[in-house]
C-alpha positions in Angstrom: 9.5 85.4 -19.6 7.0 82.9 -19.2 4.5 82.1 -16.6 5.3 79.1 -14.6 1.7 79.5 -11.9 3.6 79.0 -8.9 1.1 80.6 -7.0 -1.9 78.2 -7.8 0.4 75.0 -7.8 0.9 76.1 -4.0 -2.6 76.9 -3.5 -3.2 73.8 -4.6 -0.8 72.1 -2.3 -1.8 73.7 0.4 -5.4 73.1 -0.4 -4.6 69.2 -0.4 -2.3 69.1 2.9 -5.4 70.8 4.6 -7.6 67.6 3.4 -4.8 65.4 4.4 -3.9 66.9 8.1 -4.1 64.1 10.4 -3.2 61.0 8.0 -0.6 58.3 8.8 3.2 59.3 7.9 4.1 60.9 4.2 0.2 60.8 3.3 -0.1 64.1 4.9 2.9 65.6 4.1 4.3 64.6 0.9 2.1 65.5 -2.2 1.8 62.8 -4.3 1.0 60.2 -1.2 -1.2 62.7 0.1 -2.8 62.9 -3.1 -3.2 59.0 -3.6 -4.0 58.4 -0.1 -7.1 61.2 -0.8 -8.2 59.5 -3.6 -8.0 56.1 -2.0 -10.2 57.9 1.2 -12.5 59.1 -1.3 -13.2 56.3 -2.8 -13.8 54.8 0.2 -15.9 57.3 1.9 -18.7 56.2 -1.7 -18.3 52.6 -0.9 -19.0 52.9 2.7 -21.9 55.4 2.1 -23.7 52.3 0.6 -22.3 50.2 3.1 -23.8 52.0 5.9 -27.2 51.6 4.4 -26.7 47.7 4.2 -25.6 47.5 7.9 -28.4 49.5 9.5 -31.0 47.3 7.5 -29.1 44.3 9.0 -29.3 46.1 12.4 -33.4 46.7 11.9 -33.6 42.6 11.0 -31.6 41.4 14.0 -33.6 43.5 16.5 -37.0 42.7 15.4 -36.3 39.5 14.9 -34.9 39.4 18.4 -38.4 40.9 19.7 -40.6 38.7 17.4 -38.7 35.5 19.1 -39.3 36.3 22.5 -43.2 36.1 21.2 -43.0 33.1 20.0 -42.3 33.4 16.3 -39.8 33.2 13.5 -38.5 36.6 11.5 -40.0 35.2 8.7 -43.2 34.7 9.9 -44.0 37.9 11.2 -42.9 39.4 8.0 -44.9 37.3 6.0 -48.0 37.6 8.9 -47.7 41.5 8.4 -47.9 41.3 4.4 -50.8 39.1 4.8 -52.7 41.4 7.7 -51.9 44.3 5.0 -49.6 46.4 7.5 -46.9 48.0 5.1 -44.1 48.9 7.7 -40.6 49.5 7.3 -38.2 47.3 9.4 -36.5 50.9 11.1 -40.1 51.7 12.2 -40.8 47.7 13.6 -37.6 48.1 15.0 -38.3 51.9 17.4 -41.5 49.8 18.1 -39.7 46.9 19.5 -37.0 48.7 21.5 -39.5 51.8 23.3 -43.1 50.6 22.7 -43.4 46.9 23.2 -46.7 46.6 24.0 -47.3 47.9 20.2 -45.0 46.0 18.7 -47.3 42.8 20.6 -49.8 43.9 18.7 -48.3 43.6 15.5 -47.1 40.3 16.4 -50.7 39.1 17.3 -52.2 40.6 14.0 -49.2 38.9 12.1 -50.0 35.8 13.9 -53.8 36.2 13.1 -53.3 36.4 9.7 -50.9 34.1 9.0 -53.2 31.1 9.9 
């Protein structure tokens, strides 16, 4: 008689249905949707890991560039002011700055505008 591992191909299942609880129609239900659907999710879920990354540095831009305009001056500017003053910041940092400490992030803008002249 020969084995046929009924036990792990449940385990398995089971295993995969767990993951799958909560999706939309036979992708939680019936094994090989559930397993696609999985896969597709997964495959997602790497994509939008990078994607998140790209949409909070878009985030950081808009905000400071928001702040820097209500000085007086361009996104591009300031950037380019702050290289030229030598203040190595990273936009999540400008961006804190202009959202709970905006007397600071004046600062910044004045020494950007200082040393872009």
């Amino acid at each position: 008689m020969r084995v046929k591992g009924a036990s792990v191909s449940n385990k398995k299942r089971k295993k995969l249905f767990t993951i799958t609880k909560g999706y939309w129609g036979q992708h939680k239900n019936a094994y090989r949707r559930a397993r696609e659907a999985y896969l597709a999710a997964l495959s997602r879920a790497y994509a939008d890991r990078k994607r998140k990354k790209r949409d909070f540095r878009r985030l950081w831009i808009t905000r400071i560039s928001a702040a820097v305009r209500s000085e007086g001056m361009s996104y591009s500017a300031f950037m380019n002011g702050l290289k030229k003053a030598g203040i190595t910041m990273n936009r999540k940092m400008l961006s804190e700055l202009a959202i709970h400490d905006m007397q600071a992030f004046r600062s910044l803008v004045e020494q950007a505008k200082a040393a872009a002249k």
